[in-house]
PyMOL CGO cylinders between C-alpha atoms (Angstrom):
from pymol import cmd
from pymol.cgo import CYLINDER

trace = [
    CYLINDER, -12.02, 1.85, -11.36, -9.60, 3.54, -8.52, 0.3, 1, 1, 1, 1, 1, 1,
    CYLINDER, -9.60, 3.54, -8.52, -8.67, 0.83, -6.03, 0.3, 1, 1, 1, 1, 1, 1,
    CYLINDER, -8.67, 0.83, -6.03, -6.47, 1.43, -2.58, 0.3, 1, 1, 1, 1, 1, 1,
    CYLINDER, -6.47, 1.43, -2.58, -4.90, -1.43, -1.19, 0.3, 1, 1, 1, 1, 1, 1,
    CYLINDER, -4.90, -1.43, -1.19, -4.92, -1.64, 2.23, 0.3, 1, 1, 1, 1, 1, 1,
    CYLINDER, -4.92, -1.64, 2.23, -2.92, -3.89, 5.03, 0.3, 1, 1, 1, 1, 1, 1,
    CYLINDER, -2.92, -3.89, 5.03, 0.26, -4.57, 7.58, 0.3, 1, 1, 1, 1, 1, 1,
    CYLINDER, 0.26, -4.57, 7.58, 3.01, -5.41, 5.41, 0.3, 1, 1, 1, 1, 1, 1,
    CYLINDER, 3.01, -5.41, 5.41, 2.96, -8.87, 3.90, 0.3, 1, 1, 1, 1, 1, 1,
    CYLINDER, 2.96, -8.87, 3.90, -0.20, -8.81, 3.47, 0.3, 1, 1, 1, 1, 1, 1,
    CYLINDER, -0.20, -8.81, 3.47, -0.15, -9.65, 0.03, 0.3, 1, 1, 1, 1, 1, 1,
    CYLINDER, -0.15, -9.65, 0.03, -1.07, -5.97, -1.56, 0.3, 1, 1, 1, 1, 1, 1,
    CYLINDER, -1.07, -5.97, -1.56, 1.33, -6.13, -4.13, 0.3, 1, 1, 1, 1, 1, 1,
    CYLINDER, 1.33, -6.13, -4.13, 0.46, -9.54, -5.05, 0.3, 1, 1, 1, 1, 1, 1,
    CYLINDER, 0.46, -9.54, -5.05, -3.13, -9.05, -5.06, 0.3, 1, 1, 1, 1, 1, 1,
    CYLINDER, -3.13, -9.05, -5.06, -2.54, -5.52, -7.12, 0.3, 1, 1, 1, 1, 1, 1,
    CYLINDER, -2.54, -5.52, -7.12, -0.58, -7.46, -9.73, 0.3, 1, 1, 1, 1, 1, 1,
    CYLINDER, -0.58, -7.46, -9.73, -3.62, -10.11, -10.16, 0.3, 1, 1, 1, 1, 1, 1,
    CYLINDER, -3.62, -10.11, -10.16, -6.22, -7.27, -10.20, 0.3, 1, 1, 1, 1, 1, 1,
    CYLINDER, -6.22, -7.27, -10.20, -4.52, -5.00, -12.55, 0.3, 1, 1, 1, 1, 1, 1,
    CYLINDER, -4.52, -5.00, -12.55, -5.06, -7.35, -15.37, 0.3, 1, 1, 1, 1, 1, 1,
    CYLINDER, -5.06, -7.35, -15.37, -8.84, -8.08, -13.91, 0.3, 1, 1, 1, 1, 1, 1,
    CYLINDER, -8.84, -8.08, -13.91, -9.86, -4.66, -14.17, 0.3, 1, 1, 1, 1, 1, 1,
    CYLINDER, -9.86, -4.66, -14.17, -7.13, -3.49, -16.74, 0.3, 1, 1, 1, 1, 1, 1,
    CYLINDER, -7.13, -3.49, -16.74, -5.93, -0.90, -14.76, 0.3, 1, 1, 1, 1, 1, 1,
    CYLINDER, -5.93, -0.90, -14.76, -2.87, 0.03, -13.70, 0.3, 1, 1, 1, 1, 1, 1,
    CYLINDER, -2.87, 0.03, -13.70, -1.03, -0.40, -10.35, 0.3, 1, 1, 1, 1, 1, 1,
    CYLINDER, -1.03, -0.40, -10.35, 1.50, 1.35, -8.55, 0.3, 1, 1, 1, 1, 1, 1,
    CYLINDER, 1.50, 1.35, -8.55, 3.16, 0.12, -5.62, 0.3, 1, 1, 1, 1, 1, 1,
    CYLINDER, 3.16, 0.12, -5.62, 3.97, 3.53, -3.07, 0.3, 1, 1, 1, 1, 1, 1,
    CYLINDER, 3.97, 3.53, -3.07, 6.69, 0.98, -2.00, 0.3, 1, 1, 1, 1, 1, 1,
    CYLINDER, 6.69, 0.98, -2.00, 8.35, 0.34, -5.25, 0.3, 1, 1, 1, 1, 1, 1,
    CYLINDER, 8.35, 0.34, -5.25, 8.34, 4.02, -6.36, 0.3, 1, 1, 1, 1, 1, 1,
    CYLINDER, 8.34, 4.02, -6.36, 10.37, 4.72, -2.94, 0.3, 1, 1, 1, 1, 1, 1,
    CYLINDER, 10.37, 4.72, -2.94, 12.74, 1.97, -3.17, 0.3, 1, 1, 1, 1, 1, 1,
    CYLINDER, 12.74, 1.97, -3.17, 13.21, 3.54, -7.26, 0.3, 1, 1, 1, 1, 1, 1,
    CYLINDER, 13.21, 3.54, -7.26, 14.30, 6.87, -5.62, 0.3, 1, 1, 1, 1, 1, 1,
    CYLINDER, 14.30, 6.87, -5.62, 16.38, 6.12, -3.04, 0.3, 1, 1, 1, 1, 1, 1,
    CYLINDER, 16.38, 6.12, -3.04, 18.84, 4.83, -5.74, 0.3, 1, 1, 1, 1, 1, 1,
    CYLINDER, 18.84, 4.83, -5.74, 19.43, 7.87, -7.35, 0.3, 1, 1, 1, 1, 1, 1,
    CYLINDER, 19.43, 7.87, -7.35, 22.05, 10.50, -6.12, 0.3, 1, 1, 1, 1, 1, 1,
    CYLINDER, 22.05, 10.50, -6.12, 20.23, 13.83, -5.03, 0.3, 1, 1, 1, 1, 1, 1,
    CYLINDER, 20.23, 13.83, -5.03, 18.80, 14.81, -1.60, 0.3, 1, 1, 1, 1, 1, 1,
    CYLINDER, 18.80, 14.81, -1.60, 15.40, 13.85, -1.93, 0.3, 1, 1, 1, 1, 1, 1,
    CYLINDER, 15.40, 13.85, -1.93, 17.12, 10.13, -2.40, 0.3, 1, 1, 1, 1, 1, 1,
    CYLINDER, 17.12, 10.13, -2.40, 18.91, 10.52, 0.36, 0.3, 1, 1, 1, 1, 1, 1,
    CYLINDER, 18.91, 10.52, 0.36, 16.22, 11.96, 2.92, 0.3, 1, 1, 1, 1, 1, 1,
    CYLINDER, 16.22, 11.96, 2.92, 13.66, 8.72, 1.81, 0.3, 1, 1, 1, 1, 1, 1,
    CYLINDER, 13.66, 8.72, 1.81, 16.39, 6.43, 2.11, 0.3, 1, 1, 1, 1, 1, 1,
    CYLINDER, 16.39, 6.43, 2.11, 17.18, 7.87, 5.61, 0.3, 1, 1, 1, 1, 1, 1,
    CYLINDER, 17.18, 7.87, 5.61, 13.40, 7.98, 6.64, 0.3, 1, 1, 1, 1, 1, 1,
    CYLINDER, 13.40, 7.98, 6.64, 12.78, 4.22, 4.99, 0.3, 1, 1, 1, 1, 1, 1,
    CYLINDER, 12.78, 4.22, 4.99, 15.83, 2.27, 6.71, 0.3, 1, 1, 1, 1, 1, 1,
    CYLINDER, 15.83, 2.27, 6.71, 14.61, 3.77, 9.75, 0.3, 1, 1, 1, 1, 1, 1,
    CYLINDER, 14.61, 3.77, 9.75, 10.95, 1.65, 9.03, 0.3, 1, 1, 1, 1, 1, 1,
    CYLINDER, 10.95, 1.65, 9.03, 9.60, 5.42, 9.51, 0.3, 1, 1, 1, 1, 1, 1,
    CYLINDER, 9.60, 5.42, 9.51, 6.77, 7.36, 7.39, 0.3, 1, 1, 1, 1, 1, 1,
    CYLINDER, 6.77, 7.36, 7.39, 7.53, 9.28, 4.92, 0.3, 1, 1, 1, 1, 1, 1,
    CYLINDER, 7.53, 9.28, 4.92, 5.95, 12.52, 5.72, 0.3, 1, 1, 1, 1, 1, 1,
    CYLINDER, 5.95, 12.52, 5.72, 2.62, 13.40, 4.66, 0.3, 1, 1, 1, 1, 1, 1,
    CYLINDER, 2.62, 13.40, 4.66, 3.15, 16.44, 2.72, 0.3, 1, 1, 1, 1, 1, 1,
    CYLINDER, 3.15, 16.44, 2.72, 6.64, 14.20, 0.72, 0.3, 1, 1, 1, 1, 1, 1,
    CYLINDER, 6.64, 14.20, 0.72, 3.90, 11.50, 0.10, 0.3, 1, 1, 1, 1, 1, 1,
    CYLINDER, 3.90, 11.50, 0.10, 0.72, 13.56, -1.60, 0.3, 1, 1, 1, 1, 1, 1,
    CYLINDER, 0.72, 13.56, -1.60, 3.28, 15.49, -3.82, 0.3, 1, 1, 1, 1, 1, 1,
    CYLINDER, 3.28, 15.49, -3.82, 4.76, 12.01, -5.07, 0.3, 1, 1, 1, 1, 1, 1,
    CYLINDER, 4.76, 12.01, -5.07, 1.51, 10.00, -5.25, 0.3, 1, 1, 1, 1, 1, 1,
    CYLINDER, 1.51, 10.00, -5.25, -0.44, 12.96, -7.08, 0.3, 1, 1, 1, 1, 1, 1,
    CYLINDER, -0.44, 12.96, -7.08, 2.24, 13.64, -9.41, 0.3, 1, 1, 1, 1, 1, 1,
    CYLINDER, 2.24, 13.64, -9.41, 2.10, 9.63, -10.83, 0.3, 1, 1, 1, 1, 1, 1,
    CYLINDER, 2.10, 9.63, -10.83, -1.30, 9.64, -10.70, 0.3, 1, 1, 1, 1, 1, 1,
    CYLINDER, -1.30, 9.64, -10.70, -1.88, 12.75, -12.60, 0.3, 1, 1, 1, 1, 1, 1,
    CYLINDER, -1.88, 12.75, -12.60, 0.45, 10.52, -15.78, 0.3, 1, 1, 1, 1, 1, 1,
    CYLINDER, 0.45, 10.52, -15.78, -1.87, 9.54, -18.72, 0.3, 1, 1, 1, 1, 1, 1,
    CYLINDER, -1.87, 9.54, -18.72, -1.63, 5.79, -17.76, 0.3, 1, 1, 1, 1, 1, 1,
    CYLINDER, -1.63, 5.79, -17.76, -3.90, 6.30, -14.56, 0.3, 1, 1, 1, 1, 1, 1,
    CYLINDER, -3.90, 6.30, -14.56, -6.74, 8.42, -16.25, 0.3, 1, 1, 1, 1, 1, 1,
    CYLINDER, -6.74, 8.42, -16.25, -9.00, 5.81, -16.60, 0.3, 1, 1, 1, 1, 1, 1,
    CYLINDER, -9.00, 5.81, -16.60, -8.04, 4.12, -12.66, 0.3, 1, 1, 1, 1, 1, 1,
    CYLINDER, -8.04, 4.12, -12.66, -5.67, 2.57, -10.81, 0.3, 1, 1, 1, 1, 1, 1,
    CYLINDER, -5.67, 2.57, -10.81, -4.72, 0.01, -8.12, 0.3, 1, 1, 1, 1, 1, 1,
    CYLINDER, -4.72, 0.01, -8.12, -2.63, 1.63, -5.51, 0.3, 1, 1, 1, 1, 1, 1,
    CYLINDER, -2.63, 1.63, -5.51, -0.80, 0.19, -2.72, 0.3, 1, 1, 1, 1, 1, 1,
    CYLINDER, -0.80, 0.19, -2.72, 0.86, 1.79, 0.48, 0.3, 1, 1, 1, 1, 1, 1,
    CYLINDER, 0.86, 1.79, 0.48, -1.21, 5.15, 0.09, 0.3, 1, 1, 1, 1, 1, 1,
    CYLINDER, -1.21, 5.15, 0.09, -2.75, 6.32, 2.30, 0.3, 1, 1, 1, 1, 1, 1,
    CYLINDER, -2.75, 6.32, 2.30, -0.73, 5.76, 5.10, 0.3, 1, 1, 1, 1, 1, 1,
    CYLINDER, -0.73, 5.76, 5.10, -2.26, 8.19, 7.64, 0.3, 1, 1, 1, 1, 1, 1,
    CYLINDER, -2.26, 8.19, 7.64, -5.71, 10.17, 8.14, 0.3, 1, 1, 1, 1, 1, 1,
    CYLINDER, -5.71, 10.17, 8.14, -4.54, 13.70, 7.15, 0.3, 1, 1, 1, 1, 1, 1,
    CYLINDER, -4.54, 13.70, 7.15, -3.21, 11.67, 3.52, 0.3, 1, 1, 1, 1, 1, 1,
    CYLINDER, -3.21, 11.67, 3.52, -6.83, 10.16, 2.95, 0.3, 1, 1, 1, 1, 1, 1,
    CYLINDER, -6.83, 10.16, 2.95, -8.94, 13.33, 3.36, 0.3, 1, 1, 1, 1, 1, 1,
    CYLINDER, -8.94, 13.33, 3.36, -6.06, 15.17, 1.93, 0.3, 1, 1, 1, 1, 1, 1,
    CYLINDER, -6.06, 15.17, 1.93, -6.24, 12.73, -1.48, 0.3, 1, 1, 1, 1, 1, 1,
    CYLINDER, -6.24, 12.73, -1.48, -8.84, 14.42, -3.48, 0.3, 1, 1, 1, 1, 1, 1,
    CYLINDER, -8.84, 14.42, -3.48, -9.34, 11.07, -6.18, 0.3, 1, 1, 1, 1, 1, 1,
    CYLINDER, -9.34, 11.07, -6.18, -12.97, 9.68, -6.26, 0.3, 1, 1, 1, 1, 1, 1,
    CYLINDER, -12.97, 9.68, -6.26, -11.97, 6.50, -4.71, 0.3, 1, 1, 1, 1, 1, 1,
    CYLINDER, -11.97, 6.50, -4.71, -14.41, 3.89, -5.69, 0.3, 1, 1, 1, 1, 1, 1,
    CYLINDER, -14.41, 3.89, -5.69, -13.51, 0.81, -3.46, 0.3, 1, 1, 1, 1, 1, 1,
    CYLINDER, -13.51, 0.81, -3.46, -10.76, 0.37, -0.08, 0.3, 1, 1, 1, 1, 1, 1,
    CYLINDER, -10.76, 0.37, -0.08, -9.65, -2.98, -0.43, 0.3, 1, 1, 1, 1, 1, 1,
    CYLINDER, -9.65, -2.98, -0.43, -8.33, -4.43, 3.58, 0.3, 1, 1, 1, 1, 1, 1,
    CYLINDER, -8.33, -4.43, 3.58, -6.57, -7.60, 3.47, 0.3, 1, 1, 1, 1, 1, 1,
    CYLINDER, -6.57, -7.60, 3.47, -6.75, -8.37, 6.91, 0.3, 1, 1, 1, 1, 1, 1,
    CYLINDER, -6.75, -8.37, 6.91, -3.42, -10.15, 8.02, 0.3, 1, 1, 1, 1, 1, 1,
    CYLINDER, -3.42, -10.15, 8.02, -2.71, -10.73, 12.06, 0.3, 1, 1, 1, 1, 1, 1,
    CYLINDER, -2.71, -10.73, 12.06, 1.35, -9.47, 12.92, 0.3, 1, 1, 1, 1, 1, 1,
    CYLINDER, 1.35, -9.47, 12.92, 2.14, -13.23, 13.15, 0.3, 1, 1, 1, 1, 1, 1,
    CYLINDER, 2.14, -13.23, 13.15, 1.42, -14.20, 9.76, 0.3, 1, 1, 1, 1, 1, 1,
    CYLINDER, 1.42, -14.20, 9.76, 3.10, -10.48, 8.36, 0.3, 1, 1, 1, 1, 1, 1,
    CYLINDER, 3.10, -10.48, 8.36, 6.13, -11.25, 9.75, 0.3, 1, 1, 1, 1, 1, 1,
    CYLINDER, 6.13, -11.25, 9.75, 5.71, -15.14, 9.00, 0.3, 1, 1, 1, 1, 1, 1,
    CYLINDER, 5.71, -15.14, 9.00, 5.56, -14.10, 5.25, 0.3, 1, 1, 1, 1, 1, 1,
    CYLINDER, 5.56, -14.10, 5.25, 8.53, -11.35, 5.22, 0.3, 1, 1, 1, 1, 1, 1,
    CYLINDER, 8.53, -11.35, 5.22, 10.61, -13.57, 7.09, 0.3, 1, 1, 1, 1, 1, 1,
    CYLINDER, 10.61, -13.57, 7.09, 10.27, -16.37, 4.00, 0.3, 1, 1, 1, 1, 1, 1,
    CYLINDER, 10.27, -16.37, 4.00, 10.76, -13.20, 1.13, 0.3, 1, 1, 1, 1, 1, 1,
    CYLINDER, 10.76, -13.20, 1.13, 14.70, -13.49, 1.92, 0.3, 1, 1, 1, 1, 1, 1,
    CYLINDER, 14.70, -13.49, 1.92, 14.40, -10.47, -0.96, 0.3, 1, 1, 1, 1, 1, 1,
    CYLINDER, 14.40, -10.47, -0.96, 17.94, -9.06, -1.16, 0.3, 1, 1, 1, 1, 1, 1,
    CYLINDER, 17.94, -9.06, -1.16, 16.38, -6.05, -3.43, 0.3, 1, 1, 1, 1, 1, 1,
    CYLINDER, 16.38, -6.05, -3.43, 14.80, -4.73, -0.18, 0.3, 1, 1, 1, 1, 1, 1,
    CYLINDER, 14.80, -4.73, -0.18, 17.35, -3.65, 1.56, 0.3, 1, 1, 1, 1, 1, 1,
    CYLINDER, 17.35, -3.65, 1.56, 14.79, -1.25, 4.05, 0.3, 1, 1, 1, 1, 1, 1,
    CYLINDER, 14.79, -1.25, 4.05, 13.80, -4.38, 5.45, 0.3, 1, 1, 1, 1, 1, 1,
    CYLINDER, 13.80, -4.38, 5.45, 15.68, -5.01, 8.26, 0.3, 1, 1, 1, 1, 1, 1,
    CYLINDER, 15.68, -5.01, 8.26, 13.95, -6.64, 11.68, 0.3, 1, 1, 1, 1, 1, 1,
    CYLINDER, 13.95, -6.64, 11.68, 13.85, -3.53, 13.23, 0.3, 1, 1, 1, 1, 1, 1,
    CYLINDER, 13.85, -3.53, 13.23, 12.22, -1.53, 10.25, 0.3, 1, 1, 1, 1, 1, 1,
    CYLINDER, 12.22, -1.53, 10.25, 9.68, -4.32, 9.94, 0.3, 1, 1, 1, 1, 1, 1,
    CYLINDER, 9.68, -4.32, 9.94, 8.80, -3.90, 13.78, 0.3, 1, 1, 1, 1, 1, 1,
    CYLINDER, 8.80, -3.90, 13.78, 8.64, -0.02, 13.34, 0.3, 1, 1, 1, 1, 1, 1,
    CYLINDER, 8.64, -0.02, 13.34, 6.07, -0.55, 10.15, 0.3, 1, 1, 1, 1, 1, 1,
    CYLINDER, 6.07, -0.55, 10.15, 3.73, -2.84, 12.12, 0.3, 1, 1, 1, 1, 1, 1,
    CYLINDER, 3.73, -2.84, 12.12, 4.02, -0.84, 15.42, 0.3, 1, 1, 1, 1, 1, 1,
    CYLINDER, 4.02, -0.84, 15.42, 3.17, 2.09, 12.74, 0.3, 1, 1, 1, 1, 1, 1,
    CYLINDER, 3.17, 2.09, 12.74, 0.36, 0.51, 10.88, 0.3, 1, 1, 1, 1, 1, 1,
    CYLINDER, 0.36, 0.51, 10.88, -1.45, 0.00, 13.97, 0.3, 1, 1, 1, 1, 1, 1,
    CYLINDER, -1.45, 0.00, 13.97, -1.48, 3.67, 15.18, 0.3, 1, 1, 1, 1, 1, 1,
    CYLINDER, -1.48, 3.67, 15.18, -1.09, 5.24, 11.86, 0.3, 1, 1, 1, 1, 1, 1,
    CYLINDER, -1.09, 5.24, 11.86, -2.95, 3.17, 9.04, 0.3, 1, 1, 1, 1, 1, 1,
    CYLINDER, -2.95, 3.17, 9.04, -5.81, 1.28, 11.31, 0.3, 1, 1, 1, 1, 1, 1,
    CYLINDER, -5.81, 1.28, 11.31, -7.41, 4.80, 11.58, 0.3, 1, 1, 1, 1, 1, 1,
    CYLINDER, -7.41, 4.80, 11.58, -7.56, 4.74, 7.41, 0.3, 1, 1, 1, 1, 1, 1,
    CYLINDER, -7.56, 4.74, 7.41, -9.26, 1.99, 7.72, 0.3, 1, 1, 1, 1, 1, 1,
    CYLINDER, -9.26, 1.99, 7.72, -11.88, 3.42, 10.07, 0.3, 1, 1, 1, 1, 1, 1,
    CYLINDER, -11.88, 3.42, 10.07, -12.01, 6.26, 7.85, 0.3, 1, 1, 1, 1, 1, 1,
    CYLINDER, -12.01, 6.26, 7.85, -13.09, 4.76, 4.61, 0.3, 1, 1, 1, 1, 1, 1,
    CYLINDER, -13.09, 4.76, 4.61, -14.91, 2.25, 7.02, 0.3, 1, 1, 1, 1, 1, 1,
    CYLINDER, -14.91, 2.25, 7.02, -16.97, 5.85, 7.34, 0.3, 1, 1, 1, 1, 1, 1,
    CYLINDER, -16.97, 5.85, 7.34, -17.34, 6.79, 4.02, 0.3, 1, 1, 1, 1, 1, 1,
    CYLINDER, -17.34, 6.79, 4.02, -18.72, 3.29, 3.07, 0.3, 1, 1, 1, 1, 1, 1,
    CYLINDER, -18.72, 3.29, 3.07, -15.58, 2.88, 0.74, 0.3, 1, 1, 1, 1, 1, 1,
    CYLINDER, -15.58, 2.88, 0.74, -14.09, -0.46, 3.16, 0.3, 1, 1, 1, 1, 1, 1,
    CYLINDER, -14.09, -0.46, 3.16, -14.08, -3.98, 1.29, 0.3, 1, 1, 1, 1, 1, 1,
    CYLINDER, -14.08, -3.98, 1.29, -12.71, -6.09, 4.22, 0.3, 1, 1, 1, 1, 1, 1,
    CYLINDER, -12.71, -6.09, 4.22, -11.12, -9.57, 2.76, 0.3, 1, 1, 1, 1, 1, 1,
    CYLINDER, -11.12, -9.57, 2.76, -9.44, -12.26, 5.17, 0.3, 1, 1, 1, 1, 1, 1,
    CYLINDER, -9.44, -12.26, 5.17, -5.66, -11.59, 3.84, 0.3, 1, 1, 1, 1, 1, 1,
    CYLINDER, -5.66, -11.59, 3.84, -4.92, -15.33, 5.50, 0.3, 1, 1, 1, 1, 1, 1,
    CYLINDER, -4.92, -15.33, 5.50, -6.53, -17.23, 2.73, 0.3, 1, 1, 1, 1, 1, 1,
    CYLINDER, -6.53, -17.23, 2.73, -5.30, -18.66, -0.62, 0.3, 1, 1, 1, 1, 1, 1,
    CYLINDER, -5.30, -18.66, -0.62, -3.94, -16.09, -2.93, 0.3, 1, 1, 1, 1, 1, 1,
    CYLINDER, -3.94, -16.09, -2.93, -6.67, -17.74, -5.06, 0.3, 1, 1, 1, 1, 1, 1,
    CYLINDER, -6.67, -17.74, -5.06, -8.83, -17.39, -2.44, 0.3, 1, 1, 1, 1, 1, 1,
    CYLINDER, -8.83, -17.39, -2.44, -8.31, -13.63, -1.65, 0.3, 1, 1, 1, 1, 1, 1,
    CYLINDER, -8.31, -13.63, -1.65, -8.37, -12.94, -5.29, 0.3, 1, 1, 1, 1, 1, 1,
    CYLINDER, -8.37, -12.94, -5.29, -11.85, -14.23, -5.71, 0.3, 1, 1, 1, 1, 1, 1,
    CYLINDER, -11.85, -14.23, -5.71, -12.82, -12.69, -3.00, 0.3, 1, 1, 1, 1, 1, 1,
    CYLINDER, -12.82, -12.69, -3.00, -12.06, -9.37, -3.49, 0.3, 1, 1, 1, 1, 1, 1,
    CYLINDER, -12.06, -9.37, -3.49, -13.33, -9.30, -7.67, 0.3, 1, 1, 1, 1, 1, 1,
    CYLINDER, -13.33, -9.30, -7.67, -16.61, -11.14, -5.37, 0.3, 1, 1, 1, 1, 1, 1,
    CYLINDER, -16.61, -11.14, -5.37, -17.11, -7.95, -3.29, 0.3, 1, 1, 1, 1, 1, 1,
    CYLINDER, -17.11, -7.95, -3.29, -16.04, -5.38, -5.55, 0.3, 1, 1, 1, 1, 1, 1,
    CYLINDER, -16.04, -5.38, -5.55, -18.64, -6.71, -8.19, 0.3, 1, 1, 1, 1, 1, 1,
    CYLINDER, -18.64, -6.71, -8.19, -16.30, -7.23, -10.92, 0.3, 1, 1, 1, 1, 1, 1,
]
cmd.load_cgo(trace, "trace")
C-alpha cells in the first residue's frame, strides 16, 4: 500500500506514520527527517537546504522530486510506503508519477499546530524557530491546501479529525483506509 500523509505541521504525521508502518508493514519516510539528515553534512546541497529550511521556506519543487524519487526507487519501498511532507505543492503531486492508493489529511486548526510544537521543546530541530513555524503554516495554507483539493479530485482524500486521541486518529484512519 502507498500512503501520503497529509497536514499543517504538528499534526501528528510522523506519529501516525510510525503507528501505521507496522499496521500495514510498510515502510515510512519522513520528507522532514531526510532534510534535517542532509543539512548535517558538509557539501552545498547541505548548505542550500539548510539555508532554505531555517528560513521555514519550501524546498523547491524540482530539489524535492529528485530526493523523494531517488528513496523511493530503494528496494525497501517496492512493495509501499508511508510518506510524510511530500507533496508539498500542486506541480509535486501531478509531477509524482507513484500509483498512490490512499491521501491520508489529519485535519489540525493553526491553534492546536502550534499548541503541539510549542510543547516538542525538541532541541534536534533546530529549523524550528517561531518564525519558521509561522512561515510553514502561512505556507501550508497557500501551498499544501491545494494538494489536498487535488487528491480531493482524484478520489484519493481520507480526511481524519487530527484533534482526536492518537488512539483515536489511528483507528480512524486503518477504519477508512479498510485495513
Amino acid at each position: 500500500m502507498k500512503i501520503i500523509l497529509i497536514g499543517i505541521q504538528g499534526s501528528g504525521k510522523s506519529t501516525q506514520g510510525n503507528l501505521l508502518q507496522k499496521v500495514l508493514n510498510v515502510p515510512f519516510l519522513a520528507t522532514g527527517q531526510i532534510f534535517r539528515e542532509m543539512v548535517k553534512e558538509e557539501n552545498e546541497t547541505a548548505e542550500y537546504i539548510k539555508k532554505i529550511m531555517y528560513a521555514g521556506e519550501l524546498i523547491p519543487d524540482e530539489k524535492v522530486l529528485e530526493i523523494v524519487s531517488s528513496y523511493l526507487s530503494r528496494p525497501e519501498y517496492k512493495n509501499g510506503y508511508i510518506i510524510d511532507g511530500f507533496p508539498r505543492t500542486v506541480k509535486q503531486a501531478e509531477s509524482f508519477k507513484e500509483d498512490i492508493d490512499a491521501v491520508v489529511y489529519l485535519k489540525v486548526s493553526d491553534t492546536e499546530a502550534l499548541r503541539r510544537i510549542a510543547a516538542r521543546n525538541d532541541q534536534a530541530r533546530k529549523d524550528e524557530t517561531t518564525e519558521a513555524i509561522k512561515r510553514r503554516i502561512e505556507l501550508f495554507h497557500t501551498e499544501t491546501e491545494p494538494v489536498i483539493e487535488y487528491y480531493r479530485e482524484k478520489e484519493r482524500l481520507v480526511e481524519v479529525d487530527g484533534e482526536l486521541q492518537i488512539e483515536e486518529i489511528n483507528k480512524a484512519i486503518i477504519k477508512k483506509l479498510k485495513v
